[in-house]
N, C-alpha and C positions, 0 to 999 in steps of 0.2 A: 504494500500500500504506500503509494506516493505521499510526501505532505502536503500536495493538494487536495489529494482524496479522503484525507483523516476531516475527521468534524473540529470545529474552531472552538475551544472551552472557554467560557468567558477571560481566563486568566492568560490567554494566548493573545487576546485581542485588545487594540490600541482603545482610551474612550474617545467613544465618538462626539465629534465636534458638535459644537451646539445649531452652529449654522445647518449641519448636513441633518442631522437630527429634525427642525425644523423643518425642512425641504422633503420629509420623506413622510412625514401624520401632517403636512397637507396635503402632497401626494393622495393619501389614504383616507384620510378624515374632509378632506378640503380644509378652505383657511375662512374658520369662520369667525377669530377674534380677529380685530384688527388690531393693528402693533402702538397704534396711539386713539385713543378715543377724544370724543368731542373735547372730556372732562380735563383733560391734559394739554389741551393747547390754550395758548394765552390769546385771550376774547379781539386783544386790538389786530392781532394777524389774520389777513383773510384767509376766509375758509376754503379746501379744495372743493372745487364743483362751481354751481351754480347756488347764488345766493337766496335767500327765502324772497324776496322779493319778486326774481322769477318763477319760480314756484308758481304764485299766486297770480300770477298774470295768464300763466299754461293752465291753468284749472277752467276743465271745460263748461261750459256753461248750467249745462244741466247737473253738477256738482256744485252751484251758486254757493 
């Protein structure tokens, strides 16, 4: 048996980086936390996207 072929014991294997970690349960899971929420940014920096202002301008009619 090659040491390719033997099984990997956790005590053989390096720890896994946080980044690759991250990259492989939302692979799996998808990425449903986002990494900064609303509550964490500071209110005078604009927000990404579109502002609540348009928002309320695209709201169809019959949603008055």
């Amino acid at each position: 048996m090659s040491t390719e072929d033997r099984p990997v014991s956790q005590g053989d294997q390096e720890p896994e980086p946080e980044w690759k970690r991250r990259r492989r349960l939302a692979a799996v899971f998808g990425d449903t936390v986002p990494e900064q929420t609303s509550d964490d940014r500071d209110p005078s920096e604009p927000a990404a996207g579109k502002g609540d202002d348009w928002y309320r301008a695209e709201v169809p009619p019959h949603h008055g």
